[in-house]
N, C-alpha and C positions, 0 to 999 in steps of 0.2 A: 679670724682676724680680718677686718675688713680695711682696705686699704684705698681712698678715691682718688685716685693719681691719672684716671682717666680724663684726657682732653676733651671738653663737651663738641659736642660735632655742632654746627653752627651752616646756617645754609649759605651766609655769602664766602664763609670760610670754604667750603665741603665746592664751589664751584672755584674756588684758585688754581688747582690741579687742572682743570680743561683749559679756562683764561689762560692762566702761566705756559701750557705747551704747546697754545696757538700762539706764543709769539716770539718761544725761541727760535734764534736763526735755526736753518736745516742743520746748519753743521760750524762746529765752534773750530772744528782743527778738519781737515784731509786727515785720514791713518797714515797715507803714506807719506805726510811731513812730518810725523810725529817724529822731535828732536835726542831727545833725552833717551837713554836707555832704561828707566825706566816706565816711560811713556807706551816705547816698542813694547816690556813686558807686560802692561796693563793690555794690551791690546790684543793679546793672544787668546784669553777665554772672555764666556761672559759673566755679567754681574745679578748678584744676586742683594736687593736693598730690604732689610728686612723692618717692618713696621709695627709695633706689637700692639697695637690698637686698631679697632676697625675703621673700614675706609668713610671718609667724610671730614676729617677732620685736617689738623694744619699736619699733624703727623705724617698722615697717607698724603695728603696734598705735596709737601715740600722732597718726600720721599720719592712720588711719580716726577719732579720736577729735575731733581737727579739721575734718577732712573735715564729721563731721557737726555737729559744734557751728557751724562759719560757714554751710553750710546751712539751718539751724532761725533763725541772726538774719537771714541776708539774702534767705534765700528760692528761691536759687537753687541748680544742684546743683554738689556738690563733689566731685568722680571722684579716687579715689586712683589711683598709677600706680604701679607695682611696676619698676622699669628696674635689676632689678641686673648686672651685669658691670664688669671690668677695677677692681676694690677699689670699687665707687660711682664711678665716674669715668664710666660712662655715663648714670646719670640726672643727676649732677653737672653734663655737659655739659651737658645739655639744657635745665637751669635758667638756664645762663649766658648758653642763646642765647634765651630767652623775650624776650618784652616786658615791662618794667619797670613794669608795671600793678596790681601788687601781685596779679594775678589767679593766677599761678605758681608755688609754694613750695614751696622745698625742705624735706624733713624729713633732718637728717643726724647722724650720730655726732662725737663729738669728737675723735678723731683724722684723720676727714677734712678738718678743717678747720685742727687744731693739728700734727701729729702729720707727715701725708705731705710739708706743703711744703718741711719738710726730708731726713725721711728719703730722698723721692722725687726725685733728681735733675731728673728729668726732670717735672718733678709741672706739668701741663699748666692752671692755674689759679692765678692772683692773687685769694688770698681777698678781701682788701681792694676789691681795684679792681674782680673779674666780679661781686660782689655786696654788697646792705646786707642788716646786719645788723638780724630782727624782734624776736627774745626766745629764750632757753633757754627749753627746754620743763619738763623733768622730768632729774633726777639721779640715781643710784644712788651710795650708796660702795662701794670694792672691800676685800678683807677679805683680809690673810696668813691661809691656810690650812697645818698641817702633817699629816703621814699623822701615826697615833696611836703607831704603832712608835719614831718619833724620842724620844717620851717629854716633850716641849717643851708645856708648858702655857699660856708667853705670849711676848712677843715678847722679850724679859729674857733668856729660855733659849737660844732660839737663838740671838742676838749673842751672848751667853759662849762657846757649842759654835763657832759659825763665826771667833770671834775665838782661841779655842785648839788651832784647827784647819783654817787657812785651806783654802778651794779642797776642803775633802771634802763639806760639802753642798751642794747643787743645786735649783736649781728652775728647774721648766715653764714654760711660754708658750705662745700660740696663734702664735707665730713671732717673728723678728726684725725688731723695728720697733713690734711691736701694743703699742698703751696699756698690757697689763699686765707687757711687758717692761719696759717703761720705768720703770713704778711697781716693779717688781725693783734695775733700775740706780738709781733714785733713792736705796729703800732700801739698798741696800748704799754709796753714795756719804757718805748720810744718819749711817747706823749705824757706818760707818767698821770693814767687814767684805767679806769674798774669798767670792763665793759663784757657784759654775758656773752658766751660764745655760745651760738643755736647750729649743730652741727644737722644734715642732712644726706641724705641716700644720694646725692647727684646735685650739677649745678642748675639741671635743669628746675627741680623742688623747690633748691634754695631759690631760686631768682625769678621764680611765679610769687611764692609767699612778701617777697620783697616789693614787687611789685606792687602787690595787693593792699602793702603796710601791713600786715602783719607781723613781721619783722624789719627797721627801719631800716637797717645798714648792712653794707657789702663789700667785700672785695672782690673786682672781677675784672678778669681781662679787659683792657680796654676795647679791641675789633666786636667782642660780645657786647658791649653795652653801648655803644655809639647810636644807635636808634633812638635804644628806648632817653637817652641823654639827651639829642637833638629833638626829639619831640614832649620834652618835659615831662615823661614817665616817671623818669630820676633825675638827681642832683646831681653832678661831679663835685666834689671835696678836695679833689687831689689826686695827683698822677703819683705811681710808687718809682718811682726811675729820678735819674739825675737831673736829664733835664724835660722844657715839654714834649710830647708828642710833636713830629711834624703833622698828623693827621686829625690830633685837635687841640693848636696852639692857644686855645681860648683857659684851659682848663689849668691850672696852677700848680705844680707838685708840693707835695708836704714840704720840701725842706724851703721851700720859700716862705711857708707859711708856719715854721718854726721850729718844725718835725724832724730834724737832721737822722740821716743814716735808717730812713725805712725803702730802702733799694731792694724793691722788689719787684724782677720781670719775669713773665712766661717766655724761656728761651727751650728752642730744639737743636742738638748738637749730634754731629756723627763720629759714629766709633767702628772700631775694626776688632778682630777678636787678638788675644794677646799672640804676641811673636809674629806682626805683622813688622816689616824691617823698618824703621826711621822715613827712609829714604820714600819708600811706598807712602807712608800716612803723608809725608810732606809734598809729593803731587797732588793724592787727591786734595788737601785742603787747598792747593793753588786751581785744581782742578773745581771746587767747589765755590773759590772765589770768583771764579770765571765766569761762572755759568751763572749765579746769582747777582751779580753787576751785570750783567746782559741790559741796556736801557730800558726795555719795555719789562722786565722782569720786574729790577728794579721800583717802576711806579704801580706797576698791579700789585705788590708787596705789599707798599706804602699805603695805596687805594683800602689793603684791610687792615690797616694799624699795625702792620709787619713790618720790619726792617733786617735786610742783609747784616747780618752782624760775625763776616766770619772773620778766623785769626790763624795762628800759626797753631801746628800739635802741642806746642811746648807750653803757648799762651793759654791753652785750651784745659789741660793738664792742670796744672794752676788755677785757673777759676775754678773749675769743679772741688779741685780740696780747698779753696778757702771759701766757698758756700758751703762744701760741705760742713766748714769745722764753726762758718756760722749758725746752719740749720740745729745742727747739734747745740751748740749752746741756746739756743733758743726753746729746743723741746726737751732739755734736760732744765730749765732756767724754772718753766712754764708746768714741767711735770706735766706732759704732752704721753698719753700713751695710747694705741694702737687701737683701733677694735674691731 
């Protein structure tokens, strides 16, 4: 069973981790003003941030970002771990079996947590129960791209062309299953249009052949396609998020353009393994707020189509099961299976 839930490493993304740690302050807190008792306890061993994808990407990046921001307040060191294999399922494990000491966290993508417990039969994790939920880290929204050959200037144009001509256009994917497949089935569910899904080994495959025209349309991260957008390689169609990007207001999302409820972003969130106390997951996510509002973080964030999006445990909790119990009807809707 093949599963592409891997984040494409991206070279302006893959330098955020050095940018972003040259410009946290030295130190967000002194240890020895730490107020709270549990601040005191966080501060007695160190942290261990677990990444289950390799390093380069927003994954490793926003996890080194962490890393060193809980080291600067509590003083102690915070070693990133890089454990990718079997889709994230093996650093994913290893989170599961930690001690629930809040000292262990996971940094994961949204489809590992929304997305595989259905797709994946056999998907070896109870999000709920192996783990609580600390905060969403940071979002990106994902963006319909078209090759410039199709002649399609928004998303307007294609629903006419695919709706007067079901089943002739097509679009890419990093495979069957991966988030921006899904945000494809959504749209086409959405838009109430017939459109071939070309699934692919990687987003790197899918998004040369798009380029090429070979295949006309895409969904893809927006921080990934902002080049090839600005220099007229592709089209933007539409932003999948509520509203626009602050990083390229120019670009319209579907629901303005008549597509309601195709809400679909690339978000990374952190978790703790389960029978971590309340009290614990709700410093670090005040802890991850902190450090992620930092100004200069902040606009490097934004500089790659990223955005601080964190919340409370409880908030956090809640989104994942009602993605999750969208993702699910979507790949049970769609007859979406695994391979």
């Amino acid at each position: 069973m093949r599963l592409m839930m891997l984040p494409r490493p991206d070279k302006a993304i893959a330098a955020l981790a050095l940018g972003l740690l040259a410009v946290l302050p030295p130190a967000l807190a002194q240890t020895g003003a730490l107020a709270s008792p549990t601040e005191k306890y966080l501060a007695q061993e160190r942290f261990s941030l677990v990444a289950p994808f390799p390093p380069g990407g927003p994954i490793d990046s926003l996890a080194r970002i962490m890393a060193d921001g809980l080291s600067k307040k509590y003083g102690q060191p915070a070693v990133v771990e890089n454990l990718p294999g079997a889709a994230g399922n093996i650093g994913i494990g290893k989170v599961k079996r930690a001690k629930g000491d809040g000292r262990t966290l996971l940094v994961v993508p949204a489809g590992n947590l929304t997305i595989n417990p259905t797709l994946m039969p056999d998907f070896p994790f109870n999000i709920e129960r192996d783990f609580v939920p600390i905060t969403m880290l940071a979002k990106a929204p994902n963006v319909l791209v078209a090759h410039p050959s199709t002649g399609f200037k928004t998303a307007r144009d294609l629903i006419a062309a695919a709706r007067a001509k079901p089943d002739t256009l097509s679009f890419a994917s990093p495979g069957v299953g991966s988030g921006l497949h899904l945000a494809g089935e959504l749209f086409k569910h959405q838009a109430q249009v017939e459109i071939l899904h070309v699934p692919y080994k990687g987003s790197g495959q899918a998004l040369n052949d798009v380029l090429g025209g070979t295949v006309p349309l895409m969904f893809s991260n927006l921080p990934v396609m902002l080049s090839s957008i600005r220099t007229g390689k592709l089209v933007a169609l539409g932003i999948t998020d509520v509203n626009r990007s602050a990083v390229a207001p120019e670009i319209p999302t579907l629901a303005e353009q008549g597509v309601a409820d195709v809400v679909v972003t690339s978000w990374y969130g952190l978790l703790a393994p389960a029978g971590t106390p309340p009290e614990v997951a709700e410093q670090l996510a005040r802890d991850a707020r902190e450090i992620l509002n930092q100004p200069a973080v902040r606009e490097s964030l934004n500089q790659q189509g990223l955005s601080e999006s964190t919340m409370t445990p409880a908030a956090f909790g809640a989104y994942i099961r009602n993605e999750t119990n969208t993702w699910a009807g979507v790949i049970k809707a769609r007859r979406i299976v695994a391979q």
